[in-house]
N, CA and C atoms as a LAMMPS dump frame, in Angstrom:
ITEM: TIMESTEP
0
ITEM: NUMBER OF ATOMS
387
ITEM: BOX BOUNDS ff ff ff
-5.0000000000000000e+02 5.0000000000000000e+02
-5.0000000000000000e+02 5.0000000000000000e+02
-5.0000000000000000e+02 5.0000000000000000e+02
ITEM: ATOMS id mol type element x y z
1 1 1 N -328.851 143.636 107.48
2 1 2 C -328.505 143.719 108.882
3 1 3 C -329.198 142.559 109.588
4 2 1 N -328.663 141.953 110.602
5 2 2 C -328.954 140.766 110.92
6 2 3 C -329.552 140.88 112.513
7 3 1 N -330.767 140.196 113.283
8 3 2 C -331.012 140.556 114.177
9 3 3 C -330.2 140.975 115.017
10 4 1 N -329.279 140.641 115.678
11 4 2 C -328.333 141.124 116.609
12 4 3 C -327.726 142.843 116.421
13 5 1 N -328.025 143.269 114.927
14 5 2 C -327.301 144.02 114.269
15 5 3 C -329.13 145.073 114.302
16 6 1 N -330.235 144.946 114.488
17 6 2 C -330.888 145.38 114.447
18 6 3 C -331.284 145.822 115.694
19 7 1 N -330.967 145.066 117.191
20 7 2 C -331.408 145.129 118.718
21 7 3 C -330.305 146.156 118.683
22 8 1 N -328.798 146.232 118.429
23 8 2 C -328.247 146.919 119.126
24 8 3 C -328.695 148.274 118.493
25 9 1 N -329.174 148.753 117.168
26 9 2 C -329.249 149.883 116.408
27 9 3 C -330.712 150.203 117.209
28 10 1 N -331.48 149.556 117.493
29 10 2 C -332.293 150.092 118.529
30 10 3 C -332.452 150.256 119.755
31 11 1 N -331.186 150.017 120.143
32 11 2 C -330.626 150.037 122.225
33 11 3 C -330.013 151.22 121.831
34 12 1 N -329.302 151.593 120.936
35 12 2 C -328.596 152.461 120.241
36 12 3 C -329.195 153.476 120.297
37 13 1 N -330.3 154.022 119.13
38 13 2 C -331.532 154.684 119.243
39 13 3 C -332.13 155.266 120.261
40 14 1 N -332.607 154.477 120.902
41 14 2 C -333.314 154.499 122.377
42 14 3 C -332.547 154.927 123.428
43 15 1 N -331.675 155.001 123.393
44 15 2 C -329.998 155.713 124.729
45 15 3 C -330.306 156.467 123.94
46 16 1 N -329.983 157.19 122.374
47 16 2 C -329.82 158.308 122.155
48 16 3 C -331.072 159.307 122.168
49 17 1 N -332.201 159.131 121.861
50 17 2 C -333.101 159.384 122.645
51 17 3 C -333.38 160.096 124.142
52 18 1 N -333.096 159.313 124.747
53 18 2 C -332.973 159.6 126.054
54 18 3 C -332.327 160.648 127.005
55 19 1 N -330.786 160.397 126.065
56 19 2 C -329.782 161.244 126.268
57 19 3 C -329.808 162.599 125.632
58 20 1 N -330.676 162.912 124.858
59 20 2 C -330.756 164.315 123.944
60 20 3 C -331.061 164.181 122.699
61 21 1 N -330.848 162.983 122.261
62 21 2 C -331.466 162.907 120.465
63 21 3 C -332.958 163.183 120.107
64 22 1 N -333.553 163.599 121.332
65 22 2 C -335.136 163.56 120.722
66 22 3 C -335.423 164.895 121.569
67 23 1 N -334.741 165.699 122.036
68 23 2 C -334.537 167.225 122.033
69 23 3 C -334.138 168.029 120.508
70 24 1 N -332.817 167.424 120.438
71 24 2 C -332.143 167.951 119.206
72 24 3 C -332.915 167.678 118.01
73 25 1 N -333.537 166.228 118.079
74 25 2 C -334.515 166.031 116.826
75 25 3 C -335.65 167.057 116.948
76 26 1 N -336.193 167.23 117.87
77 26 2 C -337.438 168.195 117.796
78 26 3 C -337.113 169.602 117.71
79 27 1 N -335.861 169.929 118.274
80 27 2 C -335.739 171.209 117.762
81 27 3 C -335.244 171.561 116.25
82 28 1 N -334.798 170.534 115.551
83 28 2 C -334.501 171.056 113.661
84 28 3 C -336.278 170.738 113.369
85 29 1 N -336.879 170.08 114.119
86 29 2 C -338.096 169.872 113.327
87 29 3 C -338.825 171.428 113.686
88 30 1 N -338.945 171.645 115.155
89 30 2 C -339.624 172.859 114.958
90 30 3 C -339.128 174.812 114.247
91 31 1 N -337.867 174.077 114.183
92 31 2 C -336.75 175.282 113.064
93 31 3 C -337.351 174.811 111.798
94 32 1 N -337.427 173.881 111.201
95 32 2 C -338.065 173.525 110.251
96 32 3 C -339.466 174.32 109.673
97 33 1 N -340.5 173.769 110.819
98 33 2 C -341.557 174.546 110.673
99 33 3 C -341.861 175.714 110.53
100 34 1 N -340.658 176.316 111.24
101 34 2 C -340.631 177.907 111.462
102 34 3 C -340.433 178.471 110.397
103 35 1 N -339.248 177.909 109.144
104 35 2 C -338.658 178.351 108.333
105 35 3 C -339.679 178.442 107.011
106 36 1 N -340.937 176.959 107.249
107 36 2 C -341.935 177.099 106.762
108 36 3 C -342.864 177.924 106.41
109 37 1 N -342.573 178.746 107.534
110 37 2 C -344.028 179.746 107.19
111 37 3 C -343.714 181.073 106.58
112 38 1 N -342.674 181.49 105.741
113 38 2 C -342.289 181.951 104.539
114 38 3 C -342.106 181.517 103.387
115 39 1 N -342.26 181.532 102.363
116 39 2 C -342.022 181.098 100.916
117 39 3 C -340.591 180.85 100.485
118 40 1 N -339.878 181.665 100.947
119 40 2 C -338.348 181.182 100.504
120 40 3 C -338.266 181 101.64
121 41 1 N -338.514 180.138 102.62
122 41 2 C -337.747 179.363 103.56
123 41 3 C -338.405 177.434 103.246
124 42 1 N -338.991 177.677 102.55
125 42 2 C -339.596 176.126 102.538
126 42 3 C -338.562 175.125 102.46
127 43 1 N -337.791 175.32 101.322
128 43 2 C -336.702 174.547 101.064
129 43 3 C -336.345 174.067 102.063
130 44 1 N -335.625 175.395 102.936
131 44 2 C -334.495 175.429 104.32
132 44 3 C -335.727 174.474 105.296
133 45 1 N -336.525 174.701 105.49
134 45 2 C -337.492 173.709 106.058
135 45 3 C -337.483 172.626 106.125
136 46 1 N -337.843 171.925 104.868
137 46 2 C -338.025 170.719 104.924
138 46 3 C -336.674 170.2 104.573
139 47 1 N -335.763 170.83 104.628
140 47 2 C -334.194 169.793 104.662
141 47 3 C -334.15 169.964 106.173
142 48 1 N -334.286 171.22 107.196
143 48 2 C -334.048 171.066 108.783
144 48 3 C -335.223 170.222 109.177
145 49 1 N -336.535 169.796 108.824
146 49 2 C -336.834 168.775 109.284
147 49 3 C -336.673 167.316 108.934
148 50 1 N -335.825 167.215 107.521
149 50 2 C -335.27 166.034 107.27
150 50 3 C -334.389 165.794 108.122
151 51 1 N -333.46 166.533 108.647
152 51 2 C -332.668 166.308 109.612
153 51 3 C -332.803 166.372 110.773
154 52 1 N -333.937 166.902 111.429
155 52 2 C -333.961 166.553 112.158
156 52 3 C -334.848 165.492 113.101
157 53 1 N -335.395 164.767 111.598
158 53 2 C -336.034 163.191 111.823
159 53 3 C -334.692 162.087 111.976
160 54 1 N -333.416 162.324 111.012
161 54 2 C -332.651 161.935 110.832
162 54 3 C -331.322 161.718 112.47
163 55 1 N -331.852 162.993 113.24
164 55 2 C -331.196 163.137 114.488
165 55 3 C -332.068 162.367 115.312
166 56 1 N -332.883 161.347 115.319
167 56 2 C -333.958 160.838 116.474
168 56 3 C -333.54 159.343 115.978
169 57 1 N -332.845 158.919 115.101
170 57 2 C -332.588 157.329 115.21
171 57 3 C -331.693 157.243 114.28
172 58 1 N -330.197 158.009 114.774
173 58 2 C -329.258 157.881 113.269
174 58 3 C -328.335 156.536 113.337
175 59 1 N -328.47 155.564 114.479
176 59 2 C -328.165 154.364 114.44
177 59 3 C -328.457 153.147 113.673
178 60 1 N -327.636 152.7 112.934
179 60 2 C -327.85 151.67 111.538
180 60 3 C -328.445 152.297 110.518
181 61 1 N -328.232 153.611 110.433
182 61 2 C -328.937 154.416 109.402
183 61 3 C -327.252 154.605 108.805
184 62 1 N -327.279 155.377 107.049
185 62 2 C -326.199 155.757 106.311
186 62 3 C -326.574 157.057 105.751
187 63 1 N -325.533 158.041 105.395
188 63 2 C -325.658 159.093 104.844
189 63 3 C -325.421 158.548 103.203
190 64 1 N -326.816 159.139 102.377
191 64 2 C -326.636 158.518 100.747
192 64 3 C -326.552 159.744 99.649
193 65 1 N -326.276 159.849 98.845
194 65 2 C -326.457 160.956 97.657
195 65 3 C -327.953 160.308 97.097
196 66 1 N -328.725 161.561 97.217
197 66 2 C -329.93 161.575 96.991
198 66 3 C -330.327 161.18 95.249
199 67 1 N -330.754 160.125 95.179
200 67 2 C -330.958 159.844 93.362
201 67 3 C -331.894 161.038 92.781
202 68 1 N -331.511 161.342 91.283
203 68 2 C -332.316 162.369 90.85
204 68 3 C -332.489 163.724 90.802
205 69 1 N -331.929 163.715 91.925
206 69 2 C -331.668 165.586 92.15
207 69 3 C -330.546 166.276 91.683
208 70 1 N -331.423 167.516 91.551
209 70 2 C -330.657 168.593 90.485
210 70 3 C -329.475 168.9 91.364
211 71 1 N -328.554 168.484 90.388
212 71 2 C -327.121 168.987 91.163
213 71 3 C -326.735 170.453 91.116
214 72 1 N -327.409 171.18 90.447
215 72 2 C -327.033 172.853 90.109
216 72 3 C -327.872 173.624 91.684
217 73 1 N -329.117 173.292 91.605
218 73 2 C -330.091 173.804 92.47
219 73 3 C -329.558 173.451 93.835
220 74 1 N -329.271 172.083 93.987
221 74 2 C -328.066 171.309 95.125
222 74 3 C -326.949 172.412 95.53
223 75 1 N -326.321 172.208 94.927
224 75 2 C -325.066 173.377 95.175
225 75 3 C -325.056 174.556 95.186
226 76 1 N -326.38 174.919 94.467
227 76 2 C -326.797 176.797 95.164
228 76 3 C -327.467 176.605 96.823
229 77 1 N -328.418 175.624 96.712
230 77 2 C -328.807 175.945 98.175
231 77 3 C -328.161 175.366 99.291
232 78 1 N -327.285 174.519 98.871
233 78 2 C -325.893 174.038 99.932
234 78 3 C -325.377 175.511 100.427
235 79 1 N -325.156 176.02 99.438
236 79 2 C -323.94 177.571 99.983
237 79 3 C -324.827 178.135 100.575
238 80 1 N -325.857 178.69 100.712
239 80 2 C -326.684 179.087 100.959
240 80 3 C -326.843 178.644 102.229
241 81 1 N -327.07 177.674 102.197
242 81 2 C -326.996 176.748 103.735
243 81 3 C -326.106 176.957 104.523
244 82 1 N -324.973 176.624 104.507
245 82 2 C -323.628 177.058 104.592
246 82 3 C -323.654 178.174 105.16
247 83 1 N -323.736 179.235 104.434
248 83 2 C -323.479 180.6 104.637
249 83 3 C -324.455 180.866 106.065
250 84 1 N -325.736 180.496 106.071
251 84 2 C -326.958 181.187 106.776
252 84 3 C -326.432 180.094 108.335
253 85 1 N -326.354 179.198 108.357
254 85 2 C -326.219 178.413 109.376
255 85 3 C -325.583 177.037 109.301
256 86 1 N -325.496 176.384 108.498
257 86 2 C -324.989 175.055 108.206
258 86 3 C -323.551 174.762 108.803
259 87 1 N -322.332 175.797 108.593
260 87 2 C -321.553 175.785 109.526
261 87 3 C -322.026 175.733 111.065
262 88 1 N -322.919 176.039 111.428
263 88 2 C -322.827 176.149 112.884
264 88 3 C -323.265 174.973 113.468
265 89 1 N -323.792 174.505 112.628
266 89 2 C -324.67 173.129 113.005
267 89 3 C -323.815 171.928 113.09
268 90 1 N -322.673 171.89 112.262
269 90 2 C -321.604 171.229 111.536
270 90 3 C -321.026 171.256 113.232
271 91 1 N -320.357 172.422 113.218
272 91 2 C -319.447 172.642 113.894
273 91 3 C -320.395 172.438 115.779
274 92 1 N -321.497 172.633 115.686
275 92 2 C -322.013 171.895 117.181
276 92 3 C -321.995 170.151 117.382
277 93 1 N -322.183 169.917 115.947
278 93 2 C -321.928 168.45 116.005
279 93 3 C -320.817 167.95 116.08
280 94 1 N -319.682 168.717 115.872
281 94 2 C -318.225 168.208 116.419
282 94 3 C -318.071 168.681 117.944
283 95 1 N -318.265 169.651 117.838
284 95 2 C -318.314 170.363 119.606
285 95 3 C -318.732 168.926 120.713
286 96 1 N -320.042 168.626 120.256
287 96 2 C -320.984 167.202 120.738
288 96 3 C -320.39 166.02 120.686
289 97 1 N -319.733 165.707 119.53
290 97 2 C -319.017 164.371 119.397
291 97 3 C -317.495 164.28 120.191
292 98 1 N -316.45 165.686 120.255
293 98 2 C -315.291 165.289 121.121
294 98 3 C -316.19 165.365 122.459
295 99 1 N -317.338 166.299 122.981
296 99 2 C -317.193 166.022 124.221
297 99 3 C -318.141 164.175 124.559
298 100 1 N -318.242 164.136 123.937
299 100 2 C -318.772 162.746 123.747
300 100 3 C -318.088 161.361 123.596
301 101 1 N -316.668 161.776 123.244
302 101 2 C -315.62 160.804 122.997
303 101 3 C -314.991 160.937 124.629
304 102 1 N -314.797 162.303 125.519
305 102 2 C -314.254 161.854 126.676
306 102 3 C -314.119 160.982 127.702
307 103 1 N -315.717 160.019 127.335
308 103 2 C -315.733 158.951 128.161
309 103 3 C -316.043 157.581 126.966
310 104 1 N -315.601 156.132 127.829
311 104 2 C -315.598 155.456 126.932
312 104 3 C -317.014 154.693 126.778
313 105 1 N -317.992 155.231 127.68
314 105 2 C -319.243 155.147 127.117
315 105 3 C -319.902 156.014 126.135
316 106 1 N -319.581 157.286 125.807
317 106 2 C -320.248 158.332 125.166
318 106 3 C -319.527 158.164 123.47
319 107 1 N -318.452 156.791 123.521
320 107 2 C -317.918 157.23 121.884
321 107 3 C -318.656 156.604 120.793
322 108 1 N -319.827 155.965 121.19
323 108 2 C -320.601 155.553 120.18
324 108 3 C -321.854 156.622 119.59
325 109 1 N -322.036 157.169 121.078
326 109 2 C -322.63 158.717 120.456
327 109 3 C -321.943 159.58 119.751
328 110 1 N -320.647 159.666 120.097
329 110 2 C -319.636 160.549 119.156
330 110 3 C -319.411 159.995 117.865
331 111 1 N -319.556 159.205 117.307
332 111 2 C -319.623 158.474 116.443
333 111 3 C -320.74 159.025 115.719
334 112 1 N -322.288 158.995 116.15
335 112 2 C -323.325 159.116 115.296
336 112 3 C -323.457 160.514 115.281
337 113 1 N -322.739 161.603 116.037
338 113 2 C -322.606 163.104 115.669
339 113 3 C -321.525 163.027 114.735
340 114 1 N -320.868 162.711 114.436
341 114 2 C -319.883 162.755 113.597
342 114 3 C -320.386 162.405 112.097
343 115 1 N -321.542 161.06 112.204
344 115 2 C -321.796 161.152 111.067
345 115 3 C -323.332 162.17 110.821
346 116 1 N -323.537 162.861 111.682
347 116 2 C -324.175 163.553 110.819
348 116 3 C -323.823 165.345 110.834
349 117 1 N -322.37 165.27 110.757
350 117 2 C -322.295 166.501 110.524
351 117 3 C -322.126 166.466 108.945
352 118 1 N -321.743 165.724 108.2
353 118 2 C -321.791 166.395 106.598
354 118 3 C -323.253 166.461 106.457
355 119 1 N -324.443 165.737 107.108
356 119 2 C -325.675 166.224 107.146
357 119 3 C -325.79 167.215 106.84
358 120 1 N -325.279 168.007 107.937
359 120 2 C -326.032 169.507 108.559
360 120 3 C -324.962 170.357 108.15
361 121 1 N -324.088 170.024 107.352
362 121 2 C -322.836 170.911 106.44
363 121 3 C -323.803 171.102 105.132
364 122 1 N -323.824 170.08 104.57
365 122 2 C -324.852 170.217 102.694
366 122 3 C -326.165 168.994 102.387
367 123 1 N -326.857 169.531 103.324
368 123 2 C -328.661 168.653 103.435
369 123 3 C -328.905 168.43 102.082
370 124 1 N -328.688 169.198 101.143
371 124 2 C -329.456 169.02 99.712
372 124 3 C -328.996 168.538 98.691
373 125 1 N -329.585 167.526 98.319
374 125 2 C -329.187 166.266 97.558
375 125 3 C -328.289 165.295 98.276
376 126 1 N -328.87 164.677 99.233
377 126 2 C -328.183 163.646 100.213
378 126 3 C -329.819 163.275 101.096
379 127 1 N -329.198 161.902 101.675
380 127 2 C -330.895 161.54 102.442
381 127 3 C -330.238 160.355 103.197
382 128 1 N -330.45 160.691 104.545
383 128 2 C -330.248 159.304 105.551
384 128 3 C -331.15 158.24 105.1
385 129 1 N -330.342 157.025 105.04
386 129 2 C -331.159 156.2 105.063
387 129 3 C -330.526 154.783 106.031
């Protein structure tokens, strides 16, 4: 990425920020924590606070398939995900992105909700980068 390509991903950032990305980021982080302080919620934890570090600067960032990880364990705690909340999260991030497309300033935010709803559809075994 080339400077020009780096100022705007951080004008980018910084509007989204401003505008709610560092609400929404702090609230998967403190769902995160929460989910923490049970034993079978750790998992669900630290993927809602992966994401929701991932919601505080998802500009010039990419959604990747995570190297290494168990694809069996992946796809049990995807459904799992899924099932408990992951749809809803999915589906607020589209909710967020059309009303975000209504103006022709807000479609670059609709844009970066859009890409992180397969995020918040199947967190495990995948990693913004």
């Amino acid at each position: 990425m080339g400077t020009l390509g780096l100022i705007m991903s951080f004008l980018g950032n910084l509007l989204w920020l401003i505008f709610g990305g560092l609400l929404l980021g702090l609230s998967y982080i403190v769902g995160g924590l929460l989910l923490c302080l049970t034993i079978i919620g750790i998992p669900f934890g630290l993927q809602a606070m992966k994401f929701g570090v991932a919601c505080l600067t998802p500009f010039g960032r990419e959604l990747k398939r995570k190297e290494g990880s168990s694809e069996t364990l992946s796809l049990v705690f995807n459904i799992l995900w899924i099932l408990v909340w992951g749809w809803e999260l999915a589906l607020a991030h589209l909710a967020l992105a059309l009303l975000c497309a209504l103006t022709i300033i807000g479609i670059p935010f609709a844009v970066q909700h859009l890409k992180l709803v397969p995020l918040a559809l199947l967190p495990f075994g995948h990693e913004f980068e």
